[in-house]
C-alpha positions in Angstrom: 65.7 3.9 -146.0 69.4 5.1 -145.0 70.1 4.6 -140.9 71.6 7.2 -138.9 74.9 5.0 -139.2 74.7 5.1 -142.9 74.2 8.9 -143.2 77.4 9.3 -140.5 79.2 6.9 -143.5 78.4 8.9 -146.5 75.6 6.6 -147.1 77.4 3.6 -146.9 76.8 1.3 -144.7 79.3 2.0 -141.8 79.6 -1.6 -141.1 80.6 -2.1 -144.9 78.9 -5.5 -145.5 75.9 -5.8 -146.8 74.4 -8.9 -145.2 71.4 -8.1 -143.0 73.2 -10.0 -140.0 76.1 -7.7 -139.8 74.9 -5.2 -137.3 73.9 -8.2 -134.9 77.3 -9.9 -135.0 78.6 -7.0 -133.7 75.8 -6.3 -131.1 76.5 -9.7 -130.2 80.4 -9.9 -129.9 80.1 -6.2 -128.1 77.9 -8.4 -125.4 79.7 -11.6 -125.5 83.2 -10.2 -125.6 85.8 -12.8 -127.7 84.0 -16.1 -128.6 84.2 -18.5 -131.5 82.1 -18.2 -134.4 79.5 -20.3 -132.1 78.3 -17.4 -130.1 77.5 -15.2 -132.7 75.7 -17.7 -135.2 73.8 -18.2 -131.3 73.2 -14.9 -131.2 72.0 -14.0 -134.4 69.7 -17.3 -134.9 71.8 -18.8 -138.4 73.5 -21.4 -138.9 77.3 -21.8 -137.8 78.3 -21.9 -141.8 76.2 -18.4 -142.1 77.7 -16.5 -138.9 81.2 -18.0 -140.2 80.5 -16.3 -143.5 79.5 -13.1 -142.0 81.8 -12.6 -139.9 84.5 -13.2 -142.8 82.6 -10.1 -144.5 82.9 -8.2 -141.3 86.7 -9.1 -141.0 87.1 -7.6 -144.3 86.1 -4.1 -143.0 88.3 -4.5 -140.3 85.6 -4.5 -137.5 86.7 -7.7 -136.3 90.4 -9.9 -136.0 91.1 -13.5 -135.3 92.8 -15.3 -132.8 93.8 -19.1 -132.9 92.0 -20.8 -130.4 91.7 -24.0 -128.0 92.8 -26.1 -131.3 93.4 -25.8 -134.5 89.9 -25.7 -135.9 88.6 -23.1 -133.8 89.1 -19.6 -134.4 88.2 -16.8 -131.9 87.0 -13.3 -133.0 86.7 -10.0 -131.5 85.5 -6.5 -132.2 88.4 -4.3 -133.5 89.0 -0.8 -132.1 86.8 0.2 -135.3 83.7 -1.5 -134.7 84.2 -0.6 -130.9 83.8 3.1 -132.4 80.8 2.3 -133.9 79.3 1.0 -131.1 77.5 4.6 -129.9 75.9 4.6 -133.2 74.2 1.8 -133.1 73.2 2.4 -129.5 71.6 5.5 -131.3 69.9 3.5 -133.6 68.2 1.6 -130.7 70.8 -2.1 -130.9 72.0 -1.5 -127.0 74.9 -4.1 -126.8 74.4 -4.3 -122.9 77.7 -2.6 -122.2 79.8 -6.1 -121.7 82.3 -5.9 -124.5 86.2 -6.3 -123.9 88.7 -4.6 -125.0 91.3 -6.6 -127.3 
């Protein structure tokens, strides 16, 4: 069954990954704002190793970027400008993201 989202991408999924958790990192960094990998694997209920691993799939569709963070292990990740677009599509779809998400 093709989403909304998917028909407005040509059929492709418009969040480009095809791991099921993609469209929940996204809801969940569009809530949380910037976080480390942490809040999202929180968010989503998987592991830290699973959440890192999606949100290296997401990073490769350019819906998120990375920032260093409090040392050198930590990275901290935020929605791009794209996945900020997509953001009304997936409200459509019935994902609210609560309206807290920052701009980068």
């Amino acid at each position: 069954m093709r989403t909304s989202a998917s028909r407005a991408a040509g059929g492709r999924s418009p969040y480009g990954a095809e791991a099921p958790f993609v469209p929940p990192v996204v809801r969940v960094l569009a809530a949380s704002g910037p976080s480390s990998i942490r809040e999202p694997a929180r968010g989503t209920g998987v592991t830290h190793s699973a959440a890192s691993q999606t949100v290296a799939q997401v990073a490769r569709e350019a819906l998120v970027s990375f920032a260093p963070g409090a040392d050198a292990r930590q990275r901290i990740v935020r929605l791009t400008p794209k996945a900020e677009s997509l953001l009304p599509v997936l409200d459509a779809e019935g994902g609210r993201h609560h309206g807290r998400h920052h701009a980068a």
